[in-house]
Backbone atoms as SQL, in Angstrom:
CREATE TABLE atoms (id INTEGER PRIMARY KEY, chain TEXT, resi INTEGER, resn TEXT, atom TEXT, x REAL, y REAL, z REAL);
INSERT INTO atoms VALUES
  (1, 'A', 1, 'UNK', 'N', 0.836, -1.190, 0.000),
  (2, 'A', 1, 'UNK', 'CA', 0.000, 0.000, 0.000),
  (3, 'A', 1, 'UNK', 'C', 0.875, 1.245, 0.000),
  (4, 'A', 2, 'UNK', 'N', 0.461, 2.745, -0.802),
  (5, 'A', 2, 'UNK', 'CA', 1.011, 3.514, -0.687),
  (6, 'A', 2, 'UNK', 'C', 0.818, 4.268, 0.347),
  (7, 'A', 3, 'UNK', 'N', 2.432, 4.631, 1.319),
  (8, 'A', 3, 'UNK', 'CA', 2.098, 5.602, 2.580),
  (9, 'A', 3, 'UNK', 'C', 1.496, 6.865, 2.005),
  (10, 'A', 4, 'UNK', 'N', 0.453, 7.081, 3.059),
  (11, 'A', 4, 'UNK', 'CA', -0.320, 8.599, 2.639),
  (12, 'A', 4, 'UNK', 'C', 0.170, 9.596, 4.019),
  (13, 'A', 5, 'UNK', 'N', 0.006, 10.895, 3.392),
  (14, 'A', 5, 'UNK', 'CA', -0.064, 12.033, 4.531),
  (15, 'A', 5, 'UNK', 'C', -0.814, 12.011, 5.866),
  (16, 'A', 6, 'UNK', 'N', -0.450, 12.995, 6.826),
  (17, 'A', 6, 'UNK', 'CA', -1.564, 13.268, 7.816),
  (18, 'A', 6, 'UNK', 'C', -2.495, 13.574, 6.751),
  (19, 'A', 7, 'UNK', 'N', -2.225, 14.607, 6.093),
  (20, 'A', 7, 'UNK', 'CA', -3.372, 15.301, 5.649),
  (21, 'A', 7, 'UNK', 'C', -4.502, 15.061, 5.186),
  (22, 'A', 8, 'UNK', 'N', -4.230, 14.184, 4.316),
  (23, 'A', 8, 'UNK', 'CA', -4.783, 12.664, 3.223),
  (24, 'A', 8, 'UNK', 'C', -5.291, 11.896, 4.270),
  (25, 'A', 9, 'UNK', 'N', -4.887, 11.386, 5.172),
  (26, 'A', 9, 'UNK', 'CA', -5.640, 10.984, 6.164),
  (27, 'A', 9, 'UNK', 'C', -7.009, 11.299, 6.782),
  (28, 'A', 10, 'UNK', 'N', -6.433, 12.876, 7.108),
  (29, 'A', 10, 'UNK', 'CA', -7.647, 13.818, 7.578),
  (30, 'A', 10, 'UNK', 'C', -8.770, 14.187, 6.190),
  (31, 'A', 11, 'UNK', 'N', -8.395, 14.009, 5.329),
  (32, 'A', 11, 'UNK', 'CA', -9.314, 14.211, 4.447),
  (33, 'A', 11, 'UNK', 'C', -10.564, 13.063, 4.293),
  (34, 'A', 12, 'UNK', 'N', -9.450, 12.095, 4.391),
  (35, 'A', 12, 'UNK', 'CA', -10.470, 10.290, 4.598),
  (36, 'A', 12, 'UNK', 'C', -11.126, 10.846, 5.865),
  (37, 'A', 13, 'UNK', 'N', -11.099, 10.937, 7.083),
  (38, 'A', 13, 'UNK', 'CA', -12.199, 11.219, 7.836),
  (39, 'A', 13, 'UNK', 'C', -13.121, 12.077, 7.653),
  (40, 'A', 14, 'UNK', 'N', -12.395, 13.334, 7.042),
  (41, 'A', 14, 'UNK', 'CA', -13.117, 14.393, 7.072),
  (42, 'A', 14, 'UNK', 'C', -14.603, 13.597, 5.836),
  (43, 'A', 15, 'UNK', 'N', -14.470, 13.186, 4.139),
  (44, 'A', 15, 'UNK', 'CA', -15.083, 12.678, 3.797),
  (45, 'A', 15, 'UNK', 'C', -16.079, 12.111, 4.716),
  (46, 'A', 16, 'UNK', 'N', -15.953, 10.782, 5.324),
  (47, 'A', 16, 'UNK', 'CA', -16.385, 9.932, 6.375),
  (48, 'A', 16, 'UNK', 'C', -17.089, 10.204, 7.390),
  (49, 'A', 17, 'UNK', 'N', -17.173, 12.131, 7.482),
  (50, 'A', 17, 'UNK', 'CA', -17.744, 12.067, 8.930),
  (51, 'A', 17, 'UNK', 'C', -16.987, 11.569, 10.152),
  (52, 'A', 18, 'UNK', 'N', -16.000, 11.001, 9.855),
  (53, 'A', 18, 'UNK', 'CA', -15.382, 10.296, 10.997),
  (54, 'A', 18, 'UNK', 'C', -15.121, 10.992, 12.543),
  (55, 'A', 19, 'UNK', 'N', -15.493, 10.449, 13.360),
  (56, 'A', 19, 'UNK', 'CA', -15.023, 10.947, 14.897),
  (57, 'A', 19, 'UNK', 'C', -13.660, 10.957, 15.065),
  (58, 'A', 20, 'UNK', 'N', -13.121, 11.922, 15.676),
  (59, 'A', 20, 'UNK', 'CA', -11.250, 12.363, 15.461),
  (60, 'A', 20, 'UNK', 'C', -10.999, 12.022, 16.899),
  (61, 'A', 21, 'UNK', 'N', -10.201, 11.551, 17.668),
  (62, 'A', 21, 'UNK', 'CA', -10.251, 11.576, 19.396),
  (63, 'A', 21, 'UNK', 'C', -7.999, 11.682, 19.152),
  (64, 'A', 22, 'UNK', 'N', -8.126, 12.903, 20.004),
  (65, 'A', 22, 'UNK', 'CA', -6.314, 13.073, 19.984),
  (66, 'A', 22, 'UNK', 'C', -6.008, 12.344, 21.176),
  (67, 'A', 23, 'UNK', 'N', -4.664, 11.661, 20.678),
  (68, 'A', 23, 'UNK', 'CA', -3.841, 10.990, 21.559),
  (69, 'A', 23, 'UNK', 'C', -2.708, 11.695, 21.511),
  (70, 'A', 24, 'UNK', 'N', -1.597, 11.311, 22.538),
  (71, 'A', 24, 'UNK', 'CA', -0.645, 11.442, 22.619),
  (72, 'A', 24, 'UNK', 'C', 0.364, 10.743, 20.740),
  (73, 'A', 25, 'UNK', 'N', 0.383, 12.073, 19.992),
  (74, 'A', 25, 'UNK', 'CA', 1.412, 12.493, 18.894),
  (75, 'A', 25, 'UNK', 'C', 0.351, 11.361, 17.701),
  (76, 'A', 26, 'UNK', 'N', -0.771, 11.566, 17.791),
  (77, 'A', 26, 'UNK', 'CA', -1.411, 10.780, 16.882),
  (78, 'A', 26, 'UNK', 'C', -2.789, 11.316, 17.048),
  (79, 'A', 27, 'UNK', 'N', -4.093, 11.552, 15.999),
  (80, 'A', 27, 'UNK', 'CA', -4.931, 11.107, 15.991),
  (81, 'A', 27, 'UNK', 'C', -5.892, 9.201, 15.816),
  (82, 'A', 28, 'UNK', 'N', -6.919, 9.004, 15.963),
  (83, 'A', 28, 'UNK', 'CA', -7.692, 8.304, 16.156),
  (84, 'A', 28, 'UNK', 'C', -9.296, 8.646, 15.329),
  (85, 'A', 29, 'UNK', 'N', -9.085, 7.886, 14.310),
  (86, 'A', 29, 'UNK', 'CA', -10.369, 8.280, 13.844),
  (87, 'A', 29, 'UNK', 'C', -11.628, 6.928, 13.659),
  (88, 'A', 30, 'UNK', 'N', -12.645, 7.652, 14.117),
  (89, 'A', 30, 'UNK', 'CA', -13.737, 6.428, 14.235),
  (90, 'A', 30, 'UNK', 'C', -14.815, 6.599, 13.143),
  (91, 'A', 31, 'UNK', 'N', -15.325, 5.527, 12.739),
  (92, 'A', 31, 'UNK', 'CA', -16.320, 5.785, 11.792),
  (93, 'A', 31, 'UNK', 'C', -17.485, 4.538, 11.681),
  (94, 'A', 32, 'UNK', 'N', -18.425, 5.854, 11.465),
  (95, 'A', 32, 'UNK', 'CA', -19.592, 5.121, 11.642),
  (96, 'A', 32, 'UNK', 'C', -21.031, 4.764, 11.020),
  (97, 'A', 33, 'UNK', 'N', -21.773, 4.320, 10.740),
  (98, 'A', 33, 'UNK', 'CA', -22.892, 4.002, 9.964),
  (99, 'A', 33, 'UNK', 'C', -24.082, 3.621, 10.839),
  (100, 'A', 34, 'UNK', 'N', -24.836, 4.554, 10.626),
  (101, 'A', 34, 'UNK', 'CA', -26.479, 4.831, 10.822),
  (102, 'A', 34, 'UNK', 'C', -25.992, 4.498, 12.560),
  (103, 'A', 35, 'UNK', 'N', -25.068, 5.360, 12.962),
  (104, 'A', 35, 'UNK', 'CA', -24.675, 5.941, 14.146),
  (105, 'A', 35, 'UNK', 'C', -24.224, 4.485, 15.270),
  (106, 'A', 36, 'UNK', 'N', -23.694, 3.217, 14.117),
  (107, 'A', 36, 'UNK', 'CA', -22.835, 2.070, 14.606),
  (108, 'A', 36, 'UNK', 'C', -21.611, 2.326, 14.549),
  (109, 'A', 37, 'UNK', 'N', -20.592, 2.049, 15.268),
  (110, 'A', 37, 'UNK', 'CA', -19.274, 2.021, 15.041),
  (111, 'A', 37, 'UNK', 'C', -18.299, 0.879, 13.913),
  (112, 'A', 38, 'UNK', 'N', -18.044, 1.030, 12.820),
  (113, 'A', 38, 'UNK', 'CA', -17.737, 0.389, 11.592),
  (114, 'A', 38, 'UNK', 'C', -16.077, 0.002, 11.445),
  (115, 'A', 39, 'UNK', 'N', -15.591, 0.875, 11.967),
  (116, 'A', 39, 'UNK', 'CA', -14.400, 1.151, 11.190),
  (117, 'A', 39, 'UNK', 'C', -13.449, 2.287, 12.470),
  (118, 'A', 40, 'UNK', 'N', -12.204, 2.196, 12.564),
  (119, 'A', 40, 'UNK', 'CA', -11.471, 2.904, 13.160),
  (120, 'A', 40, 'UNK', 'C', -9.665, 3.043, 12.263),
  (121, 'A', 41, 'UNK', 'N', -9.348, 4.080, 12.443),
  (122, 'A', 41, 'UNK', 'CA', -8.016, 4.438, 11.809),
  (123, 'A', 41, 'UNK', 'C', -6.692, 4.944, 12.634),
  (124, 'A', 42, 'UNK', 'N', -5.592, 5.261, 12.622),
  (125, 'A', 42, 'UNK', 'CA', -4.830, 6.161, 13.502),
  (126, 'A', 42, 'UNK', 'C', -4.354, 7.096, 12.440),
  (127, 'A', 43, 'UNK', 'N', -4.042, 8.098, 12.650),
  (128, 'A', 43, 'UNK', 'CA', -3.125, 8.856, 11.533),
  (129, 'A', 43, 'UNK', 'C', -2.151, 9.932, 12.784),
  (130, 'A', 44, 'UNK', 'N', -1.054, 9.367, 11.673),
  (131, 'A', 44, 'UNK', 'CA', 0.042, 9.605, 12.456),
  (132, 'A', 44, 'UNK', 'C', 0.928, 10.283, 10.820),
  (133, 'A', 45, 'UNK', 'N', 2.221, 10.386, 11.136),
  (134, 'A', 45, 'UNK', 'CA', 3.203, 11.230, 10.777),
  (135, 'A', 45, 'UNK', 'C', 3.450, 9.841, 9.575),
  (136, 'A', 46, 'UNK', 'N', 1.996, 9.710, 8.390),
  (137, 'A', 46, 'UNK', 'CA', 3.146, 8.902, 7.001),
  (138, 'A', 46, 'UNK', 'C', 2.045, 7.401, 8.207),
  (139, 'A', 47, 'UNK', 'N', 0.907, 7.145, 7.166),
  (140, 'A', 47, 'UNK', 'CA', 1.128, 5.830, 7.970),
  (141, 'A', 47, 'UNK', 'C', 0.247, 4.823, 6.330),
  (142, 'A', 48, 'UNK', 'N', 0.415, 4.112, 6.538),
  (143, 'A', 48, 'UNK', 'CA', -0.044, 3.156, 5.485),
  (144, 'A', 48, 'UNK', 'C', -1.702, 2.746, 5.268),
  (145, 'A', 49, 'UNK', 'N', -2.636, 2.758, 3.894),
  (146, 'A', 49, 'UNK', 'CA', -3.948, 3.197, 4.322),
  (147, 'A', 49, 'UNK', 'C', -4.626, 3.011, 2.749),
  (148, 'A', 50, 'UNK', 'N', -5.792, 3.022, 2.342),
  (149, 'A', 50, 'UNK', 'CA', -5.980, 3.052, 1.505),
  (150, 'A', 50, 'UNK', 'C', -5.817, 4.407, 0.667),
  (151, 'A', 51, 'UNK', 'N', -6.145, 4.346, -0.255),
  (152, 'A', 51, 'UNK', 'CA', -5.877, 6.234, -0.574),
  (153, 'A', 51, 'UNK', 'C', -7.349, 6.526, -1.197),
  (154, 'A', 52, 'UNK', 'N', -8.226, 6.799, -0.023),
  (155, 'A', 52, 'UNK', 'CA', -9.395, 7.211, -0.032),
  (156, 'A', 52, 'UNK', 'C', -9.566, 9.068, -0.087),
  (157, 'A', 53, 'UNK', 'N', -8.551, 9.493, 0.130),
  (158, 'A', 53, 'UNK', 'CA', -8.423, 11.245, 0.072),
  (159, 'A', 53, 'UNK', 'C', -8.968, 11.134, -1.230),
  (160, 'A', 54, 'UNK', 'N', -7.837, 10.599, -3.045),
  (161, 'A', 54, 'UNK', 'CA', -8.265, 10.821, -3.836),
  (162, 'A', 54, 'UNK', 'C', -9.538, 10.013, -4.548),
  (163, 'A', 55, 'UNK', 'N', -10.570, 9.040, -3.980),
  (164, 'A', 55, 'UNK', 'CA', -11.480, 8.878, -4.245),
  (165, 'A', 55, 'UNK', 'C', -13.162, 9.178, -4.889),
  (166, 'A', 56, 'UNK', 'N', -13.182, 9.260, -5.768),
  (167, 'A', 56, 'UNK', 'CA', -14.307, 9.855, -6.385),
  (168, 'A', 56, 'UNK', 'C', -15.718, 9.233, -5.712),
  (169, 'A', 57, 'UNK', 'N', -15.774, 8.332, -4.800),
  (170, 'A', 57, 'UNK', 'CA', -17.263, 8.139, -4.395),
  (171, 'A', 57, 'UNK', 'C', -17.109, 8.967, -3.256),
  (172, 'A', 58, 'UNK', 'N', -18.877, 9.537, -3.029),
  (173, 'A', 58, 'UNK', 'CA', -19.420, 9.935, -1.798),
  (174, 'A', 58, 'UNK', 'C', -19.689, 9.278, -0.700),
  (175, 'A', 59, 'UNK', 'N', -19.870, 9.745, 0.485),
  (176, 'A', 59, 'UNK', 'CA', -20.028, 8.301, 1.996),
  (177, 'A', 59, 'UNK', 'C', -21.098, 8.011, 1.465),
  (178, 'A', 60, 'UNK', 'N', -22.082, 8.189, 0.918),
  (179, 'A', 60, 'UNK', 'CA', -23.007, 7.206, 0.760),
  (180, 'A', 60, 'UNK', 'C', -22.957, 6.265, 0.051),
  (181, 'A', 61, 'UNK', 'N', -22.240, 6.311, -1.594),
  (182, 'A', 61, 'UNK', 'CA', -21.621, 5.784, -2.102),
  (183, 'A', 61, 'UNK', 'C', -20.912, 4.800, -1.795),
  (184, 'A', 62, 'UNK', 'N', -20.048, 5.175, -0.887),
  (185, 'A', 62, 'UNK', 'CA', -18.830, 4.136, -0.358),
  (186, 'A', 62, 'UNK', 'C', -19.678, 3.280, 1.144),
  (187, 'A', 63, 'UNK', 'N', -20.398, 3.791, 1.720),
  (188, 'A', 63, 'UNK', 'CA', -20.971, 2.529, 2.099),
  (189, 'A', 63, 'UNK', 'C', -21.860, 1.612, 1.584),
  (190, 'A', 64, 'UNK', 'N', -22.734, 2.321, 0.058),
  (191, 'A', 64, 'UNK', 'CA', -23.324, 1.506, -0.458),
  (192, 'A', 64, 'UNK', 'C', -22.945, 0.066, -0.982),
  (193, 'A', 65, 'UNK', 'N', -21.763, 0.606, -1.569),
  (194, 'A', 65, 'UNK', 'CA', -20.593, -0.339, -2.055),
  (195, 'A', 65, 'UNK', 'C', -20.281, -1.464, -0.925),
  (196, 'A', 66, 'UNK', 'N', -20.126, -0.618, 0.372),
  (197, 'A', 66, 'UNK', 'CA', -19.406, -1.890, 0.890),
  (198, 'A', 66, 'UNK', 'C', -20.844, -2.882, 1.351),
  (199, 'A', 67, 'UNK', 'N', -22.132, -2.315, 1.498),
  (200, 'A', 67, 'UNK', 'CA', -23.208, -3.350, 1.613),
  (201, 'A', 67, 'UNK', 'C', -23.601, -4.026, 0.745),
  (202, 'A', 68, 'UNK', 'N', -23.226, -3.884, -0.736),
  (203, 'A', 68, 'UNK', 'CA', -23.477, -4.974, -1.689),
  (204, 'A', 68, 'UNK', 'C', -22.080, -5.867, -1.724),
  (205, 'A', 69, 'UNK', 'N', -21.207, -5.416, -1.184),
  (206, 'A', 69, 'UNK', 'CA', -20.495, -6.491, -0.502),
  (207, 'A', 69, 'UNK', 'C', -20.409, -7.317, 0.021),
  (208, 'A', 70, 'UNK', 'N', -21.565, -7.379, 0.997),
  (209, 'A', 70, 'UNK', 'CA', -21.511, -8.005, 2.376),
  (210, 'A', 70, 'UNK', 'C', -21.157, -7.563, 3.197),
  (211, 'A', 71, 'UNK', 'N', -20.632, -6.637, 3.621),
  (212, 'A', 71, 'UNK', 'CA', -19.809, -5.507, 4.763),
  (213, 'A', 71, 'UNK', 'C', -20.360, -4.943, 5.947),
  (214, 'A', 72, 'UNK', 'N', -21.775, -4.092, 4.800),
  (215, 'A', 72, 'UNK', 'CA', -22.440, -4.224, 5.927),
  (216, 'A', 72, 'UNK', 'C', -23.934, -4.297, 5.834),
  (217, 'A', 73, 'UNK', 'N', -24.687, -4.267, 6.731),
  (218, 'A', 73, 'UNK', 'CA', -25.992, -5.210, 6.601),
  (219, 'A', 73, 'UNK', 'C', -27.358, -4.220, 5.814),
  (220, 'A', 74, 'UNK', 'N', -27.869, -4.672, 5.153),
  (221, 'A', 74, 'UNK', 'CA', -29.723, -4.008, 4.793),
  (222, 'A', 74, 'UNK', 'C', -29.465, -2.691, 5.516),
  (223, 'A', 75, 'UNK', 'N', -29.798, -1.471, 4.660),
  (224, 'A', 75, 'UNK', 'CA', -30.110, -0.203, 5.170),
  (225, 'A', 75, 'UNK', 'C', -31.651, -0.318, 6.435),
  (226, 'A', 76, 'UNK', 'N', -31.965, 0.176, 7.331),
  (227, 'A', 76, 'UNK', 'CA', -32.454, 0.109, 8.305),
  (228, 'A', 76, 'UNK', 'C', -33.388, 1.195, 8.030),
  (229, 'A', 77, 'UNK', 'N', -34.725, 0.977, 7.700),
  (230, 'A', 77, 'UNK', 'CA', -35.891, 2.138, 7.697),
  (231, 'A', 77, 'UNK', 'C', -35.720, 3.357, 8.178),
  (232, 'A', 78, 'UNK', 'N', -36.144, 4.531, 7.865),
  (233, 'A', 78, 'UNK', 'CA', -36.134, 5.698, 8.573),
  (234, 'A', 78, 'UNK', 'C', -37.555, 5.821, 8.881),
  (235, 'A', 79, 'UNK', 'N', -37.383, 6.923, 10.284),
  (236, 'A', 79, 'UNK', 'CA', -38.466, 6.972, 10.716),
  (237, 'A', 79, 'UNK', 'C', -39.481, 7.106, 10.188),
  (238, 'A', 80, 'UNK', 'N', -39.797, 8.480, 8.898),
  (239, 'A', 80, 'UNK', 'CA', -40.812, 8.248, 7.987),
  (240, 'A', 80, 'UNK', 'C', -40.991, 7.154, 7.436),
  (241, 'A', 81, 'UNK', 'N', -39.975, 6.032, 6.988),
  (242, 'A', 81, 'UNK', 'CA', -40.969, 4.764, 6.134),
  (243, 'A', 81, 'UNK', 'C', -41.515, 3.768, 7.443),
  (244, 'A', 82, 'UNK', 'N', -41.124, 4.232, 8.665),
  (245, 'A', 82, 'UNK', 'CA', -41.780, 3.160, 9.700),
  (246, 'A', 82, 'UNK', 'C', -42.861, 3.737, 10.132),
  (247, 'A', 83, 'UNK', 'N', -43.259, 5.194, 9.623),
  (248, 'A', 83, 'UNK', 'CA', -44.305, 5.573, 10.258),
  (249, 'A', 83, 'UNK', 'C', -45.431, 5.463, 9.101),
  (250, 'A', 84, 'UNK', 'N', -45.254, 4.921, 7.586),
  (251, 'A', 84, 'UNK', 'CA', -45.833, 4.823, 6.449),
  (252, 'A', 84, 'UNK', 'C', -46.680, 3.110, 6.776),
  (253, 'A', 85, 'UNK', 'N', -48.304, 3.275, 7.140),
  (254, 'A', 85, 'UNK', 'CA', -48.893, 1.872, 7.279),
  (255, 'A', 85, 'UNK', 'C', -48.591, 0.773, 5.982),
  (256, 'A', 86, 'UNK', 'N', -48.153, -0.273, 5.722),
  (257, 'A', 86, 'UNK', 'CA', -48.035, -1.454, 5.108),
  (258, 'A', 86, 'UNK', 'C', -49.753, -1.172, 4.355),
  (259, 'A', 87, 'UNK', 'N', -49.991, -1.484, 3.330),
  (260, 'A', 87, 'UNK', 'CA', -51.453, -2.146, 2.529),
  (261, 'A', 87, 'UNK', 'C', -51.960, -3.048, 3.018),
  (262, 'A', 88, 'UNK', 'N', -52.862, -3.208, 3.499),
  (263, 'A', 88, 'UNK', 'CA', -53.258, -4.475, 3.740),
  (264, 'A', 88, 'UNK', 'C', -54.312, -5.233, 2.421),
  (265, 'A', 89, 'UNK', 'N', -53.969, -6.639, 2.064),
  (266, 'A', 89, 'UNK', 'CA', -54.113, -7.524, 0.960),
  (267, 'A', 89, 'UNK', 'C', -55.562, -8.326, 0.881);
C-alpha cells in the first residue's frame, strides 16, 4: 500500500464524517454508519492506508458499495418509512 499524509488521512475522515479523538502524537479516527461504530483508523506522521483522500465516491456511495459487498448489513428504515402503514391484501 502507498504511505499517505496526515493530511490525506484527515481528508479520509473528514469525507467519512469520521469521529477524530487526539492521543498522545497521533490522531484516532472512528467511523460510523447509521450511528454504529464500523471502522477505526490512527493517523500519524506517514502511515499506510488506503488512498481514499483521492477517491471519487461519496459516503453514501462508499458505504453503499461496501453493503453490496456483504460488509455491511440491509439499510435500516427511517423513521418516515416506519411511520408509512403497510397495505393491507
Amino acid at each position: 500500500m502507498k504511505t499517505i499524509t496526515a493530511k490525506e488521512a484527515e481528508q479520509i475522515a473528514a469525507k467519512l464524517n469520521a469521529e477524530l479523538e487526539e492521543r498522545r502524537g497521533h490522531k484516532i479516527a472512528y467511523v460510523r454508519w447509521q450511528g454504529k461504530f464500523i471502522a477505526h483508523y490512527g493517523i500519524r506522521r506517514g502511515s499506510k492506508a488506503l488512498d481514499l483522500a483521492r477517491c471519487p465516491l461519496s459516503k453514501i456511495a462508499y458505504f453503499n458499495l461496501l453493503r453490496t459487498r456483504g460488509k455491511l448489513p440491509a439499510e435500516e428504515p427511517t423513521k418516515q418509512q416506519k411511520l408509512v402503514p403497510k397495505k393491507s391484501r
